[in-house]
C-alpha positions, 0 to 999 in steps of 0.5 A, spaced: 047 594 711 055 592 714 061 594 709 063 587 708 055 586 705 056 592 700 063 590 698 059 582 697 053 585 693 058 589 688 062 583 686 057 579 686 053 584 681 060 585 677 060 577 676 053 578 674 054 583 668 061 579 666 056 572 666 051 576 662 056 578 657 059 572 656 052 569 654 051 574 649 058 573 646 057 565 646 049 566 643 052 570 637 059 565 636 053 559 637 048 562 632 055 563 627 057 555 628 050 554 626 050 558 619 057 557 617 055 549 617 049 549 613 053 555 609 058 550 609 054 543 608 058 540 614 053 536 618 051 537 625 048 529 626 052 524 629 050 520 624 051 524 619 045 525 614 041 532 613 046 538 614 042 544 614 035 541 619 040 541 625 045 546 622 038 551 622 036 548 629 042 551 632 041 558 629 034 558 632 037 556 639 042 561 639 040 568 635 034 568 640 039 567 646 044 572 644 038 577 643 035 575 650 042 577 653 042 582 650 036 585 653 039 583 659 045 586 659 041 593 657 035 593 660 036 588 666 033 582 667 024 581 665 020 575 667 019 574 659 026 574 658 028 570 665 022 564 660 026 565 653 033 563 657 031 557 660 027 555 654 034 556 651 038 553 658 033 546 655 034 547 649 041 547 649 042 541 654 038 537 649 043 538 644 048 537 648 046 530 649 051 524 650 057 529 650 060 525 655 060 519 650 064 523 646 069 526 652 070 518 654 072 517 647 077 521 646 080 520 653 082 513 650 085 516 644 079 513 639 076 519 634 069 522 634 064 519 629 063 526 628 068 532 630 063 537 627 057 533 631 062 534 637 064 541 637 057 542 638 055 538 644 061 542 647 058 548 645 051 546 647 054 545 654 057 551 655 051 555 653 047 551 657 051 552 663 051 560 662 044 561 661 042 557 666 046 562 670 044 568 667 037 566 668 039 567 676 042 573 675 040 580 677 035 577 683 038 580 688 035 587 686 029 585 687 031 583 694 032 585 701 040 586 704 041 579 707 045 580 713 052 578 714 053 571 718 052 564 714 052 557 717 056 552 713 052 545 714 054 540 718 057 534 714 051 529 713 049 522 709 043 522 705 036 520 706 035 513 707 031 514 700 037 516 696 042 512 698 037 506 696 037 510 689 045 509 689 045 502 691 040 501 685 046 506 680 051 501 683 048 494 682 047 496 674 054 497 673 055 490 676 053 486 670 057 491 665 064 491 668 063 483 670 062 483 661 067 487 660 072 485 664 070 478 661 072 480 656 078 484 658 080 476 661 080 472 653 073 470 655 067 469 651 060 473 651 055 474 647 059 469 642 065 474 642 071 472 644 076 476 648 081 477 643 076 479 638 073 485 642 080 486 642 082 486 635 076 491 634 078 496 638 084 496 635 080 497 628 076 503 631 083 507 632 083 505 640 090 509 644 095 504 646 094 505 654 086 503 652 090 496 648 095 495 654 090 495 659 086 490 655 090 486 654 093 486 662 086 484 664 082 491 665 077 494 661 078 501 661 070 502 660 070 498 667 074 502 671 070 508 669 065 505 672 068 504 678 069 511 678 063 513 677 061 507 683 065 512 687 062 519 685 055 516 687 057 514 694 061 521 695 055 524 693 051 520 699 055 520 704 059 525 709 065 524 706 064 527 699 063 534 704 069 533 708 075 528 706 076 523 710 082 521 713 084 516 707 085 522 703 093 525 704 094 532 705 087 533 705 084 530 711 078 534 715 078 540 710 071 541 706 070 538 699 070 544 695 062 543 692 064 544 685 068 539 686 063 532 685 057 536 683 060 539 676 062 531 674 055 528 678 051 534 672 055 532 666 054 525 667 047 525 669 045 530 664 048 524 658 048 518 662 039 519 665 036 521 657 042 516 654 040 510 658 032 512 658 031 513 650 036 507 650 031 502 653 025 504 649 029 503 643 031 496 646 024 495 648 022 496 641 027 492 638 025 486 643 018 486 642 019 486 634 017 493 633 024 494 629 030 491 628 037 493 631 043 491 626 048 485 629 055 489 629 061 485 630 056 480 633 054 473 630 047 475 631 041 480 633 039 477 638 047 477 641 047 484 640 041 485 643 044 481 650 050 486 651 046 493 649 040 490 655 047 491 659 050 496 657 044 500 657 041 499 663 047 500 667 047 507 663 039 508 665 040 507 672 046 509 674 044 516 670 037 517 674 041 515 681 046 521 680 040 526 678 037 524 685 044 524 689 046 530 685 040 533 688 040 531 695 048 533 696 046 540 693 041 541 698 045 539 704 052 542 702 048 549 701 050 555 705 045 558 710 045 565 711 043 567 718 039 573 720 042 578 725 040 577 733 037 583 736 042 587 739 048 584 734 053 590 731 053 591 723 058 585 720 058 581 726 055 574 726 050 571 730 054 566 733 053 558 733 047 557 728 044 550 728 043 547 720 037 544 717 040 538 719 041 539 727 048 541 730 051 547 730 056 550 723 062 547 722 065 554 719 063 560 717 065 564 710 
């Protein structure tokens, strides 16, 4: 093993042990949140309700995590404990459920129905980004030395499959941003009109950029969809792994792959269960099995109309980011090459080709 590989596995297990204490502290402050909100009789649901079921649901996630970080951090990573981890990893991601809603809630200047139940998604999600590293960590001592040399892939656009699922996430968000912008226009959908939509946002706390935009004609929930429209694409298309030429300053240097996929992972993870449980309780609602209240709507059936909508659009373009997250991970990842025979300690290869034909573009 060359020097530089030594000094690479060192640092990696100094980053390994950090992310494990990390986990064990965030398990302990998460089971503490838990208890100190039944203590305190603060509620943990977004629509408030029973405070101690989700309260003690917390401290159930988060003791058994600490503990299983704990084990980690002292005894090395087991094949039981790597289970409880993930188990926890699931758990938490469930927890963390709509946490973007709120994020976007806040951006425009609106409160949170529930800060208590907000500080838990937020909380959850950090929890569920540490454990699910954890739950990676210590592999590599269980593992060969990998040689020195590794192929940055070339930049490559998605296969035809994926591509068809980002046309399918960008066509939902069609119908959503005409209502909205509709809307934003002084129009009438649903029975609403443009003047009433804002007057209700007005009423439920909204900033005074959320107010301004509307009434200049632009929704802001619309441009954010055409955000969303734009990750999409950047996931699927070599531009999102090189920066083209229309980006100044950055033209031709390599996208940091963070960069889209931590955004692509909030996302699909609110947005993919957000929108499918939305259409199973709007399919409920349709077929008569329950009943929705109307809110500022004229009548049930108005609102069922816009939350068709709004849901689908969510659903679509949700399940499209899980599927061109997935695939932009898999053509950005690193290929870490074997040594030729005859080749010093520390030295690459030379020019590898990368799983999609071609030679590396760089090397790190």
């Amino acid at each position: 093993m060359s020097t530089r590989d030594m000094n690479t596995r060192d640092m990696n297990t100094r980053a390994e042990q950090r992310t494990m204490t990390a986990t064990l502290v965030w398990g302990v402050a998460y089971a503490g949140f838990g208890l100190a909100c039944v203590l305190s009789g603060t509620s943990l649901s977004h629509f408030g309700g029973d405070a101690e079921g989700m309260g003690w649901a917390v401290v159930a996630v988060g003791a058994p995590a600490a503990l299983a970080a704990g084990a980690v951090v002292r005894y090395g990573m087991r094949p039981a404990l790597r289970v409880l981890l993930l188990s926890a990893c699931v758990l938490t991601g469930v927890m963390a459920f709509s946490l973007l809603m709120d994020v976007i809630t806040l951006m425009f200047g609106q409160g949170v129905d529930s800060p208590a139940s907000t500080a838990n998604k937020a909380l959850a999600a950090v929890g569920a980004v540490l454990l699910a590293a954890t739950a990676r960590s210590a592999r590599s001592d269980h593992l060969p030395a990998v040689p020195d040399g590794t192929a940055v892939p070339k930049p490559s656009a998605a296969p035809r499959s994926v591509q068809l699922a980002a046309w399918v996430g960008t066509l939902a968000f069609l119908p959503y941003a005409a209502m909205k912008t509709y809307w934003a226009s002084g129009g009438t959908f649903a029975g609403v009109a443009g003047e009433e939509m804002l007057a209700v946002s007005e009423r439920n706390g909204a900033s005074a950029i959320f107010l301004a935009l509307e009434s200049w004609g632009l929704d802001p929930t619309a441009l954010l969809a055409l955000l969303g429209v734009f990750l999409l694409w950047g996931l699927v298309r070599p531009w999102g792994q090189v920066f083209p030429r229309w980006t100044p300053f950055l033209r031709g240097r390599r996208v940091p792959r963070g960069l889209p996929l931590a955004p692509a992972l909030l996302g699909a993870a609110t947005l993919a269960p957000y929108g499918v449980v939305g259409i199973g309780y709007l399919a409920l609602v349709t077929g008569g099995a329950v009943t929705m209240g109307r809110g500022d709507f004229p009548s049930e059936g108005d609102a069922l109309l816009v939350a068709w909508i709004g849901i689908t659009a969510f659903a679509a373009h949700g399940i499209a980011l899980v599927v061109a997250a997935r695939s932009y991970w898999l053509r950005t990842r690193p290929v870490r090459l074997p040594m030729a025979t005859g080749s010093t300690p520390g030295s690459a290869a030379g020019p590898a080709a990368t799983p999609g034909g071609g030679t590396s573009c760089g090397r790190r």
